[in-house]
CHARMM-style PDB file with segment names, atoms N, HN, CA, C and O in Angstrom:
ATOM      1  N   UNK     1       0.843  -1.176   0.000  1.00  0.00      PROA
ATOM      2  CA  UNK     1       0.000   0.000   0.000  1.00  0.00      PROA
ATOM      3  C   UNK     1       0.891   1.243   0.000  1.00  0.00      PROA
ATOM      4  O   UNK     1       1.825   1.269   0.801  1.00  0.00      PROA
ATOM      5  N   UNK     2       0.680   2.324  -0.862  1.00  0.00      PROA
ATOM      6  HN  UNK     2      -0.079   2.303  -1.513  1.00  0.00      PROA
ATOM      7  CA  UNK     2       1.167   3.659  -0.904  1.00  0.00      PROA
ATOM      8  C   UNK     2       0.688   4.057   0.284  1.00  0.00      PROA
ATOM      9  O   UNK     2      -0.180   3.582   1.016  1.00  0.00      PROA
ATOM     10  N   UNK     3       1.749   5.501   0.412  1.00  0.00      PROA
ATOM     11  HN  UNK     3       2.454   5.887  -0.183  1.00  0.00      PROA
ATOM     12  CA  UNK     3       1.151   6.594   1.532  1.00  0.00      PROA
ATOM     13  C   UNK     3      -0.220   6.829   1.239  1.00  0.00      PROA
ATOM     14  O   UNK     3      -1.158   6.437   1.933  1.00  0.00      PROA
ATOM     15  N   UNK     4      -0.322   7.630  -0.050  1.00  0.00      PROA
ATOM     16  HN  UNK     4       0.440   7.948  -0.614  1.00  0.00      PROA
ATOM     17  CA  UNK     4      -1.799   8.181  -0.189  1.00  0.00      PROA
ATOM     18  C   UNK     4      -2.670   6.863   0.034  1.00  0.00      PROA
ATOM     19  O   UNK     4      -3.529   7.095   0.885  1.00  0.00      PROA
ATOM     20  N   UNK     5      -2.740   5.463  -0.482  1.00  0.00      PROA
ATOM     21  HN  UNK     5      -2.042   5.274  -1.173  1.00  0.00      PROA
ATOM     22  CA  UNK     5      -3.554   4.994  -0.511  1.00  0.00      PROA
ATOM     23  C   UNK     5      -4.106   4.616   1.586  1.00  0.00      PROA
ATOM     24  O   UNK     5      -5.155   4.480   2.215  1.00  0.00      PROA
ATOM     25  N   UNK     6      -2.669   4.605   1.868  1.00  0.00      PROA
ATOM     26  HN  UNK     6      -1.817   4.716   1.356  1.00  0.00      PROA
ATOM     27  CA  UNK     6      -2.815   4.060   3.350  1.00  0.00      PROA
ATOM     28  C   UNK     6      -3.660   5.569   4.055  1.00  0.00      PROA
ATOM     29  O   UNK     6      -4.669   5.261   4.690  1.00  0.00      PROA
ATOM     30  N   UNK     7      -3.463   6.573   4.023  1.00  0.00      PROA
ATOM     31  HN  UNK     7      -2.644   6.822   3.507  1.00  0.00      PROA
ATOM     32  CA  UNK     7      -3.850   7.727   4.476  1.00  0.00      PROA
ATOM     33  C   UNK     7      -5.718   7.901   4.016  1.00  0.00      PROA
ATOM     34  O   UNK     7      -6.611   8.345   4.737  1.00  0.00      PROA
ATOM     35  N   UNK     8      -5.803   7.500   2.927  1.00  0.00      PROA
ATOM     36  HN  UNK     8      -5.077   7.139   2.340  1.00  0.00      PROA
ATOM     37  CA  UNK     8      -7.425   7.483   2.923  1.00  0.00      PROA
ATOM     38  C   UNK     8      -7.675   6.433   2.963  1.00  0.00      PROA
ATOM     39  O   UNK     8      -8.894   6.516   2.819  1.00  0.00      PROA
ATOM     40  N   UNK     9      -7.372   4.929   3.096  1.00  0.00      PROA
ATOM     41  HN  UNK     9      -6.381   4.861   3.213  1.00  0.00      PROA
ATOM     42  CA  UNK     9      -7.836   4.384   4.165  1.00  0.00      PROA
ATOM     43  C   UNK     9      -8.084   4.122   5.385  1.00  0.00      PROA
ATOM     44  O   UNK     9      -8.768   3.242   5.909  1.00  0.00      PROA
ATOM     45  N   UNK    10      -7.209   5.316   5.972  1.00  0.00      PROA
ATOM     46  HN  UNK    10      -6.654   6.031   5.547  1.00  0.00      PROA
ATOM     47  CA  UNK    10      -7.686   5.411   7.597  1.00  0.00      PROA
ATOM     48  C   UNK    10      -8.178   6.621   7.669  1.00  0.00      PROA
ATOM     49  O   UNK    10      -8.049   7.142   8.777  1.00  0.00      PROA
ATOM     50  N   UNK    11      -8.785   7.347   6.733  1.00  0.00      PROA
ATOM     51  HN  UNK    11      -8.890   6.924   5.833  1.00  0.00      PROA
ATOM     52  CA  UNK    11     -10.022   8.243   6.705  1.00  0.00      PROA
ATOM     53  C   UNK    11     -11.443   7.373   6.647  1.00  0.00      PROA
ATOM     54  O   UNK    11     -12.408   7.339   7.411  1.00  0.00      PROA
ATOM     55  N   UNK    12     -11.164   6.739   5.496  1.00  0.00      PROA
ATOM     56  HN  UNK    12     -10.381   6.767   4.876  1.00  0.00      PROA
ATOM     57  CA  UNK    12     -12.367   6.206   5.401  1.00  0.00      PROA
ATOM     58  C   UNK    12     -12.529   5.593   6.767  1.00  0.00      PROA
ATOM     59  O   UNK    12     -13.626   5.990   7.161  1.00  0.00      PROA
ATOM     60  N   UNK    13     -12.015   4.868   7.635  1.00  0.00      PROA
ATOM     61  HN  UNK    13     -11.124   4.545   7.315  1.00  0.00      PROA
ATOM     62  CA  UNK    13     -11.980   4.672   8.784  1.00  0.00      PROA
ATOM     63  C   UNK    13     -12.719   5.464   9.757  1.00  0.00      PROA
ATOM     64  O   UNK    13     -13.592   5.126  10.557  1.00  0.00      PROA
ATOM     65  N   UNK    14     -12.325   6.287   9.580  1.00  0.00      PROA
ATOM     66  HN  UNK    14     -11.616   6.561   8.930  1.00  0.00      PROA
ATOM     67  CA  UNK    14     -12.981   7.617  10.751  1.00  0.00      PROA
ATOM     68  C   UNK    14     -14.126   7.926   9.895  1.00  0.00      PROA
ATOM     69  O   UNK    14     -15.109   7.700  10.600  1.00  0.00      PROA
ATOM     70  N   UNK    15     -14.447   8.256   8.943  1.00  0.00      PROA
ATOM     71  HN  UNK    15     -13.649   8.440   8.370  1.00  0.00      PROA
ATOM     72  CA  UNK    15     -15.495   8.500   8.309  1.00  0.00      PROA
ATOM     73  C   UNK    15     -16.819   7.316   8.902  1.00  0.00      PROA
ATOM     74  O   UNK    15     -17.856   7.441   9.553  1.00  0.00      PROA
ATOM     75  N   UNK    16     -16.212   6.375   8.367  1.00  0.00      PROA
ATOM     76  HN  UNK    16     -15.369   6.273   7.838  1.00  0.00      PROA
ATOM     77  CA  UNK    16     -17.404   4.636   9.006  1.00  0.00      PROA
ATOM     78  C   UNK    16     -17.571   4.942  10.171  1.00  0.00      PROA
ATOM     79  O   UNK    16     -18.755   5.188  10.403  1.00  0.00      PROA
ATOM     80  N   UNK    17     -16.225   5.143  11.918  1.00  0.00      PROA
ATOM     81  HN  UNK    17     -15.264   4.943  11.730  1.00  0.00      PROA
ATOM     82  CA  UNK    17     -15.874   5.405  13.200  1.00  0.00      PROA
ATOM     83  C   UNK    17     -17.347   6.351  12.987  1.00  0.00      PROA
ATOM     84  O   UNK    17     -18.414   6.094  13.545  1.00  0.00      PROA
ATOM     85  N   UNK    18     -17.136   7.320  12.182  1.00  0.00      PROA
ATOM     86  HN  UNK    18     -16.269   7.528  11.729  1.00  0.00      PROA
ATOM     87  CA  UNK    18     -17.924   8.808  12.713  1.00  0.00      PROA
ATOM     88  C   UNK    18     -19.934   8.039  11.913  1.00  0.00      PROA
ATOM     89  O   UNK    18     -21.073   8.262  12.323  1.00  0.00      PROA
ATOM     90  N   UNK    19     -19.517   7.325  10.935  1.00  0.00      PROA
ATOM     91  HN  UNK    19     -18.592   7.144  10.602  1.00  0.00      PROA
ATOM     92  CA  UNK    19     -21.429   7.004  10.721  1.00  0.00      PROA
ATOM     93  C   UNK    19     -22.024   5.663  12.006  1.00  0.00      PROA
ATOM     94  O   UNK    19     -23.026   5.391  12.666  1.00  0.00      PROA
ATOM     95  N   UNK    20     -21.062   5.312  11.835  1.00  0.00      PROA
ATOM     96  HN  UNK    20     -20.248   5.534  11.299  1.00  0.00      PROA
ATOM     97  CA  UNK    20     -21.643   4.362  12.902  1.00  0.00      PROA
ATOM     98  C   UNK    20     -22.112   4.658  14.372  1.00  0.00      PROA
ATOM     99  O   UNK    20     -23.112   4.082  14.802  1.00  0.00      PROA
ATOM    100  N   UNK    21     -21.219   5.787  15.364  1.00  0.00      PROA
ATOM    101  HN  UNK    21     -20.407   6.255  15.015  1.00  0.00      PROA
ATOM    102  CA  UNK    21     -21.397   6.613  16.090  1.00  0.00      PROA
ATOM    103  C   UNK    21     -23.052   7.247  15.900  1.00  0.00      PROA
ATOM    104  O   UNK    21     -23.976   7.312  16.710  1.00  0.00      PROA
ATOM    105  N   UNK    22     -22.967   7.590  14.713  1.00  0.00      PROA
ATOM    106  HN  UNK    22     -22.216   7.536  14.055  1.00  0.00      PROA
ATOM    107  CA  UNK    22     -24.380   8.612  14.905  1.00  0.00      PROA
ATOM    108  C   UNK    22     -25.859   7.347  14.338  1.00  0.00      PROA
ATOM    109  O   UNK    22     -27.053   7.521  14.583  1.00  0.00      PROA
ATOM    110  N   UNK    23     -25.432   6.518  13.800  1.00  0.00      PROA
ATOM    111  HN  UNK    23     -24.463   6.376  13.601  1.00  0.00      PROA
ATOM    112  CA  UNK    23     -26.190   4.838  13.718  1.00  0.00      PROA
ATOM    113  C   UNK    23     -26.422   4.361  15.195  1.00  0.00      PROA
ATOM    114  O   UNK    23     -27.597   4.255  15.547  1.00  0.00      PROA
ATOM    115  N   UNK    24     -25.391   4.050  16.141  1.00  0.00      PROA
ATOM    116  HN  UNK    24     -24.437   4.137  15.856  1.00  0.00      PROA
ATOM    117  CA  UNK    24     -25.325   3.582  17.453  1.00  0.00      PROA
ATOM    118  C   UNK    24     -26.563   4.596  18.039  1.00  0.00      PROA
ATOM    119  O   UNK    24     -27.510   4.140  18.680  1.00  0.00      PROA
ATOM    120  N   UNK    25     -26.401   6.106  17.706  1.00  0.00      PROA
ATOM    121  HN  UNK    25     -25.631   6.477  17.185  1.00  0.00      PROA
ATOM    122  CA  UNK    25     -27.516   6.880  19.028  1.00  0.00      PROA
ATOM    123  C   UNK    25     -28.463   6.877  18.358  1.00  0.00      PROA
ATOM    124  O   UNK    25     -29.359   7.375  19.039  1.00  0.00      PROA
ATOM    125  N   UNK    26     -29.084   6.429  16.751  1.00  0.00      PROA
ATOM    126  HN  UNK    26     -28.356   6.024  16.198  1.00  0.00      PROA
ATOM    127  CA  UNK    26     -29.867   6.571  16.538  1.00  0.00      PROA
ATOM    128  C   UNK    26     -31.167   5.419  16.720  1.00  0.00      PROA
ATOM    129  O   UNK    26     -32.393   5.456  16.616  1.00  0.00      PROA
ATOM    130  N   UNK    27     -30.153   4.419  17.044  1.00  0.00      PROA
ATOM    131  HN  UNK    27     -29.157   4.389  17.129  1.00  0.00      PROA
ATOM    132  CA  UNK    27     -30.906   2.937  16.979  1.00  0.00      PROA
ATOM    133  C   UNK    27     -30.688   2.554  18.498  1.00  0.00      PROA
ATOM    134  O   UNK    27     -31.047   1.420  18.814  1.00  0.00      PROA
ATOM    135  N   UNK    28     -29.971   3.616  19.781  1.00  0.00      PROA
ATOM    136  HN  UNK    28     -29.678   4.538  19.524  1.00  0.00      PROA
ATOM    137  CA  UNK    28     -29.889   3.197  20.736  1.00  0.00      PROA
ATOM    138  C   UNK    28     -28.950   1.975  21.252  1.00  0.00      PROA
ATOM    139  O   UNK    28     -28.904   1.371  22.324  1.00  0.00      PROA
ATOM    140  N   UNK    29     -28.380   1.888  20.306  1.00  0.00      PROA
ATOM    141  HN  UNK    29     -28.417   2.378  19.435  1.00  0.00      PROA
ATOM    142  CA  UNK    29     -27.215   0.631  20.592  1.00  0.00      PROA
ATOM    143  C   UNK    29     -25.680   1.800  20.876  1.00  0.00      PROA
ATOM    144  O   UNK    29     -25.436   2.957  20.536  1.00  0.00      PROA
ATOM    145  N   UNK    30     -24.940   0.765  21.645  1.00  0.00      PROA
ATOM    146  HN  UNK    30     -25.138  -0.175  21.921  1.00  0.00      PROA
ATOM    147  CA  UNK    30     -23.755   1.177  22.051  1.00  0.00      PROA
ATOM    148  C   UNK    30     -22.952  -0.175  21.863  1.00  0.00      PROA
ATOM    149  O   UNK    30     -22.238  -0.313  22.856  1.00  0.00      PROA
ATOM    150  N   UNK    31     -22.778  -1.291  20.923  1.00  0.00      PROA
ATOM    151  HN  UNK    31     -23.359  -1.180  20.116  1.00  0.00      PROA
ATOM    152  CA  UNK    31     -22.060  -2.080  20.934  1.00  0.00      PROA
ATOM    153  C   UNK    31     -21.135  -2.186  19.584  1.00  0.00      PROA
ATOM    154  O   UNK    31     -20.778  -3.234  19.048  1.00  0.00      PROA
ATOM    155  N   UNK    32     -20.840  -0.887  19.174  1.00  0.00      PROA
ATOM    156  HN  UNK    32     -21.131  -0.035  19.610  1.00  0.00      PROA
ATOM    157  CA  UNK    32     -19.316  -0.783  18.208  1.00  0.00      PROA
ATOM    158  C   UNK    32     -18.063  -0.854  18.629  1.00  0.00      PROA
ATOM    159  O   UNK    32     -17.551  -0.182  19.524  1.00  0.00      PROA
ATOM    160  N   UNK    33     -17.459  -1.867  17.825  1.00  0.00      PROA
ATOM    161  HN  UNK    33     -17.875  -2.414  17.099  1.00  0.00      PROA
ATOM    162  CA  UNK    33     -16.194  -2.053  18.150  1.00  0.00      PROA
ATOM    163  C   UNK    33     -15.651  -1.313  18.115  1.00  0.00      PROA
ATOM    164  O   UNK    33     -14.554  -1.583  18.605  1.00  0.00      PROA
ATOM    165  N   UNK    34     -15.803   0.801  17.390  1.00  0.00      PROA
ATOM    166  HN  UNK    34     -16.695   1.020  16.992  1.00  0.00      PROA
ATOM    167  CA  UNK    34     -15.289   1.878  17.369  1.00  0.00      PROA
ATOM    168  C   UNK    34     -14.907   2.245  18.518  1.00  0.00      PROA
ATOM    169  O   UNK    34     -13.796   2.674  18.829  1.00  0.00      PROA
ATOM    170  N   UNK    35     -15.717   2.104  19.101  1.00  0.00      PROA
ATOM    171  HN  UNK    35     -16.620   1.756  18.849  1.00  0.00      PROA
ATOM    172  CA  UNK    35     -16.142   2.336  20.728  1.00  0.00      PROA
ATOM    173  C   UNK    35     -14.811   1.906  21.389  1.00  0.00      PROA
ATOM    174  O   UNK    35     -14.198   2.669  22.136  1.00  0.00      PROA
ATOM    175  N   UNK    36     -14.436   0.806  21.126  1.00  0.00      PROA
ATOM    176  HN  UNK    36     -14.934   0.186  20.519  1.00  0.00      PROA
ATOM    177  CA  UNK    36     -12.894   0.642  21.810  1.00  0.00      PROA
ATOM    178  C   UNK    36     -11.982   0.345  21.277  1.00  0.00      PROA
ATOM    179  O   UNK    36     -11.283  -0.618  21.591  1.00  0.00      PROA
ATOM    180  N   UNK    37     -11.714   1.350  20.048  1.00  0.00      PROA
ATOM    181  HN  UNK    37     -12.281   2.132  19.792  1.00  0.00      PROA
ATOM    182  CA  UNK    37     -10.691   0.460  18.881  1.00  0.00      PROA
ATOM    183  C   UNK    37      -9.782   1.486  19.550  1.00  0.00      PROA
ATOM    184  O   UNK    37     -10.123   2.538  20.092  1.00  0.00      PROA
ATOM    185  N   UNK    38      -8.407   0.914  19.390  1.00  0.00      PROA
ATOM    186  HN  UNK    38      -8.130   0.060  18.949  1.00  0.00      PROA
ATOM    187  CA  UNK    38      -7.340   1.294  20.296  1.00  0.00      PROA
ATOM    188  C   UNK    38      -6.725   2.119  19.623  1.00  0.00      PROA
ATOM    189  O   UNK    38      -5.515   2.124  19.849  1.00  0.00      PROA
ATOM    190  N   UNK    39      -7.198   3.062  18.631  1.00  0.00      PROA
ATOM    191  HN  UNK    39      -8.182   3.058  18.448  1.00  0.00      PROA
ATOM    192  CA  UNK    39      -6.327   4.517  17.796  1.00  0.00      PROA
ATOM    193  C   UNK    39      -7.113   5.324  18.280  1.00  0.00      PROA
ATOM    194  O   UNK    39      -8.239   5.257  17.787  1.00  0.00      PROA
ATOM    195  N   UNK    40      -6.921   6.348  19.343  1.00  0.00      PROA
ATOM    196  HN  UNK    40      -6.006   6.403  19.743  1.00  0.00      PROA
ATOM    197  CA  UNK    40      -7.613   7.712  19.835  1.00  0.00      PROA
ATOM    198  C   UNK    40      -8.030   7.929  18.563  1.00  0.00      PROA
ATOM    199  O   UNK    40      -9.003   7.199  18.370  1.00  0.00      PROA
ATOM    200  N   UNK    41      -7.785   8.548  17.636  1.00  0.00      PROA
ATOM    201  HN  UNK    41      -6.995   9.140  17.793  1.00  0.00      PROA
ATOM    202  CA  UNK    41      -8.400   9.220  16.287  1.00  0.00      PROA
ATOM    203  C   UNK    41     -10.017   8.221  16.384  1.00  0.00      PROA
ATOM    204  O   UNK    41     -11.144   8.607  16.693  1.00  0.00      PROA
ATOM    205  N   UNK    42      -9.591   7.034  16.036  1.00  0.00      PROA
ATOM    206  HN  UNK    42      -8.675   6.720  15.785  1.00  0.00      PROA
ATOM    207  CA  UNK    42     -10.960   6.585  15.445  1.00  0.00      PROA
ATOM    208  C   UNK    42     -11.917   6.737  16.800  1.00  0.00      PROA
ATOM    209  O   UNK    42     -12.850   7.539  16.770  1.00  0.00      PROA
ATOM    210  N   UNK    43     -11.664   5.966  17.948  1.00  0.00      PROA
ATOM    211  HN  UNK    43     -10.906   5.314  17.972  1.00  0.00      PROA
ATOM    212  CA  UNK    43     -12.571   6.676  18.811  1.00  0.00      PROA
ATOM    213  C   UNK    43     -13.548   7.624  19.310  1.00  0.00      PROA
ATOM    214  O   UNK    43     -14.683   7.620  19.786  1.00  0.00      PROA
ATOM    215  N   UNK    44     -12.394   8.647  18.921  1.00  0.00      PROA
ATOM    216  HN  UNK    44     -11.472   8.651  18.534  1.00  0.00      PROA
ATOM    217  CA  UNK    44     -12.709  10.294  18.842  1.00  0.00      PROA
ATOM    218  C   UNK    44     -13.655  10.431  17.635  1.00  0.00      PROA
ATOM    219  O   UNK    44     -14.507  11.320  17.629  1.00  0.00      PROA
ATOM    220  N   UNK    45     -13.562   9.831  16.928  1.00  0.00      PROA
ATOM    221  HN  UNK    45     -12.870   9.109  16.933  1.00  0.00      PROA
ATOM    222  CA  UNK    45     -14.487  10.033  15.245  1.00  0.00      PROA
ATOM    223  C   UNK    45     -15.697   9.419  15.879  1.00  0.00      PROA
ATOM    224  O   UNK    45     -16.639  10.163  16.156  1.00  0.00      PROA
ATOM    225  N   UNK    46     -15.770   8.086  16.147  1.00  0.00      PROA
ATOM    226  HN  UNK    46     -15.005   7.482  15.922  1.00  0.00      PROA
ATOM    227  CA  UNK    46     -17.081   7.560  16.662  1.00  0.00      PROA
ATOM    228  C   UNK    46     -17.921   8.204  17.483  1.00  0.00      PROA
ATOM    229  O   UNK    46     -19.091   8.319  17.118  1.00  0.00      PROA
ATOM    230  N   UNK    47     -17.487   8.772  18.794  1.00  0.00      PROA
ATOM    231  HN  UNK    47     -16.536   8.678  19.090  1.00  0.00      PROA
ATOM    232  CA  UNK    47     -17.682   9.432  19.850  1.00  0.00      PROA
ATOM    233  C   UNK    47     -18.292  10.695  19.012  1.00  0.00      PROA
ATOM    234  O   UNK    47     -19.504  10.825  19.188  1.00  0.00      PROA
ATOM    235  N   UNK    48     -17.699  11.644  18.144  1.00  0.00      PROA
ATOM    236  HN  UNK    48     -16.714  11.538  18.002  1.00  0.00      PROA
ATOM    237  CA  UNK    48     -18.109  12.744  17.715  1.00  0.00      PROA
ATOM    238  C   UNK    48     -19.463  12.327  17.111  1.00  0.00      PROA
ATOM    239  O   UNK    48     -20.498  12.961  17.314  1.00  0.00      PROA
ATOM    240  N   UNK    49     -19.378  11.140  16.304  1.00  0.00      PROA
ATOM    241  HN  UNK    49     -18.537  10.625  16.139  1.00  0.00      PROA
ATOM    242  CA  UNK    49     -20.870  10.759  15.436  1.00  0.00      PROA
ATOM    243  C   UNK    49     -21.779  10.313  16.370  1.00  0.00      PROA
ATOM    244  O   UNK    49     -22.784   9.936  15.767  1.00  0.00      PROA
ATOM    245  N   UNK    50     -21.887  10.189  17.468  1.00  0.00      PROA
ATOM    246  HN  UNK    50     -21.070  10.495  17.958  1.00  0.00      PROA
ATOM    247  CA  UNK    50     -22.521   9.646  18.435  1.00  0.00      PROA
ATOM    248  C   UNK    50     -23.179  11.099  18.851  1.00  0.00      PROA
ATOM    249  O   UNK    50     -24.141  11.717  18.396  1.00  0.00      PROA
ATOM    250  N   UNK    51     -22.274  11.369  19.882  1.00  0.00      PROA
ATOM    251  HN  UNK    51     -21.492  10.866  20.253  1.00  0.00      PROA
ATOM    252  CA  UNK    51     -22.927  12.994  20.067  1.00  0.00      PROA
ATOM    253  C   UNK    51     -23.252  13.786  18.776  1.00  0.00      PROA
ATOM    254  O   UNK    51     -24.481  13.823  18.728  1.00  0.00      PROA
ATOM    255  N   UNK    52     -22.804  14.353  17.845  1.00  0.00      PROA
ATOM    256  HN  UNK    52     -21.805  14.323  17.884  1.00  0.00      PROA
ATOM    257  CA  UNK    52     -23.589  14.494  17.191  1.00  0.00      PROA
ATOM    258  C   UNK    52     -24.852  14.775  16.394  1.00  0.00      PROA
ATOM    259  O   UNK    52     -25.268  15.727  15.733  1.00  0.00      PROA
ATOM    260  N   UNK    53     -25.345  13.431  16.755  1.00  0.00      PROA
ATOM    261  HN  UNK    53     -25.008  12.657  17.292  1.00  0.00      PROA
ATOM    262  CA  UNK    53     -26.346  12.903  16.353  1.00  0.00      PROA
ATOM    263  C   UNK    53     -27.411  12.992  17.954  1.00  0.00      PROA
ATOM    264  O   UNK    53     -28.500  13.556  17.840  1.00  0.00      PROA
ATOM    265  N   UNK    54     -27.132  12.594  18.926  1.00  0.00      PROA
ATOM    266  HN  UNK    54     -26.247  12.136  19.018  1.00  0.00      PROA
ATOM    267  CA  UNK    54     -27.322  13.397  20.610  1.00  0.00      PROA
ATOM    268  C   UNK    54     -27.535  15.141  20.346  1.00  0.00      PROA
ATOM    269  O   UNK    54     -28.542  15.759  20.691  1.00  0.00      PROA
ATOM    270  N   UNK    55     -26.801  15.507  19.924  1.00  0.00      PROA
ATOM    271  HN  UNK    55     -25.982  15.005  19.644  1.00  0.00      PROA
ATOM    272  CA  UNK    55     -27.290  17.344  19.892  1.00  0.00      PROA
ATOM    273  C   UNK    55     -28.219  17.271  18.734  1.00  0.00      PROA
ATOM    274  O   UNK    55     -29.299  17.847  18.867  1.00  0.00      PROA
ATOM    275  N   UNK    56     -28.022  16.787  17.860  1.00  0.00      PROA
ATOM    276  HN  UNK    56     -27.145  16.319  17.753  1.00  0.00      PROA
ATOM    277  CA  UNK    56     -29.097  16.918  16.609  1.00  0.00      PROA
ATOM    278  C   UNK    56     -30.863  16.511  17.181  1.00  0.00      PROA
ATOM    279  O   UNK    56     -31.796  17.314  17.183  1.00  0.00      PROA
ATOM    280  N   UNK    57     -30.906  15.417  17.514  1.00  0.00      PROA
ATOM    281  HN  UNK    57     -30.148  14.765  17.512  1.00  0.00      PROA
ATOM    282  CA  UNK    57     -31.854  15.346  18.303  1.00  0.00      PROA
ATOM    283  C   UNK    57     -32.514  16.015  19.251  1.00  0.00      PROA
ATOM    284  O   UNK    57     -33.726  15.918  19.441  1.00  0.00      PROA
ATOM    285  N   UNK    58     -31.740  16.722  19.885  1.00  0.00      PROA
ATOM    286  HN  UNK    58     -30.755  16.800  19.730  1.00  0.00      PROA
ATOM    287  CA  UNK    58     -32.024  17.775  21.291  1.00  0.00      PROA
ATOM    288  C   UNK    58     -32.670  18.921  20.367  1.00  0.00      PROA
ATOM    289  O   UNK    58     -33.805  19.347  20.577  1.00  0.00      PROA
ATOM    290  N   UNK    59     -31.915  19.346  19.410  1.00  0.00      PROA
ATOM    291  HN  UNK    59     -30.992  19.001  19.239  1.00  0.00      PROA
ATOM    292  CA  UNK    59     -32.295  20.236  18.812  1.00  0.00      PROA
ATOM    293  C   UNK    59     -33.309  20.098  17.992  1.00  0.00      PROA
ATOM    294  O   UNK    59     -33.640  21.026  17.253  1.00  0.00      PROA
ATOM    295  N   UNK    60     -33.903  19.005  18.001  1.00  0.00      PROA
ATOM    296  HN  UNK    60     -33.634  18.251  18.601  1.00  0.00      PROA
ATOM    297  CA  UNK    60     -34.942  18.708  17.070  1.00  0.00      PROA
ATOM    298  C   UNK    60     -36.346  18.615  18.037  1.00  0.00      PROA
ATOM    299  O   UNK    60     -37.470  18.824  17.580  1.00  0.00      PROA
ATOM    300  N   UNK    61     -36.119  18.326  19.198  1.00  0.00      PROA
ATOM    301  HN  UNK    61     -35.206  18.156  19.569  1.00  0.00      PROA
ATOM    302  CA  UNK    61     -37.022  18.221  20.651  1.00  0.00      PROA
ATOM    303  C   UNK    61     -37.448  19.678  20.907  1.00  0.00      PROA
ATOM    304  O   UNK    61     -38.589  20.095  21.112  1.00  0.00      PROA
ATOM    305  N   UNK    62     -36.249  20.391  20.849  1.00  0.00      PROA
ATOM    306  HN  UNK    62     -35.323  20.052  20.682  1.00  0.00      PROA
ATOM    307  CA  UNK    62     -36.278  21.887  21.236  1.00  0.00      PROA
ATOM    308  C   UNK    62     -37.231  22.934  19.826  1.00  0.00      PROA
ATOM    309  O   UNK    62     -37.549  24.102  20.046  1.00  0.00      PROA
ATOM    310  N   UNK    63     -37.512  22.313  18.626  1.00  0.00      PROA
ATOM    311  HN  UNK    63     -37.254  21.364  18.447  1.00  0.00      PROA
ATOM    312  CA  UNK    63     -38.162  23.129  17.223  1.00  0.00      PROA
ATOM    313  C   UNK    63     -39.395  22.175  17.560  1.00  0.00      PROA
ATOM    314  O   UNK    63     -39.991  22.450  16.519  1.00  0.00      PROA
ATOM    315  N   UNK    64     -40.218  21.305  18.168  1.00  0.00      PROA
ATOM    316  HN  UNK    64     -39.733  21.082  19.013  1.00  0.00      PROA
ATOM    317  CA  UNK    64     -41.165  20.999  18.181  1.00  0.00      PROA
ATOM    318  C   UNK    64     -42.257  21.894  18.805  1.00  0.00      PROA
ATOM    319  O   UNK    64     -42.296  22.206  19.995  1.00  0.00      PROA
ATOM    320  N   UNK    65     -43.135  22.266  17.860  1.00  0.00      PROA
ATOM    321  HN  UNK    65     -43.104  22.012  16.893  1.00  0.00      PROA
ATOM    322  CA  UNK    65     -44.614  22.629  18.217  1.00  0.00      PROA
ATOM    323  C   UNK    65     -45.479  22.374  19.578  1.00  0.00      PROA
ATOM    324  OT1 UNK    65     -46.650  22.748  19.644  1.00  0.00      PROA
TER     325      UNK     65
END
């Protein structure tokens, strides 16, 4: 694997880390392996798609009629 190719594959990484995160709060599950994959980055990506998707909601509670 090249640099470039290795470098956007561990985007795409965080990218999946960060949909699955906001999948997990949307379906109420917390059992991604993101959740404890041992590279702070991807973590941090999951965690962000999680909350996220937690403020998006709040804010969607908060525009209701």
């Amino acid at each position: 694997m090249t640099g470039k190719a290795t470098l956007e594959a561990y985007e795409q990484m965080l990218a999946n880390a960060y949909d699955v995160g906001r999948a997990d709060y949307l379906t109420g599950t917390r059992h991604s392996w993101y959740e404890f994959h041992p590279e702070l980055d991807v973590r941090q990506a999951y965690l962000r798609g999680y909350n996220d998707a937690k403020a998006c909601g709040r804010r969607h509670e908060l525009t209701k009629p």
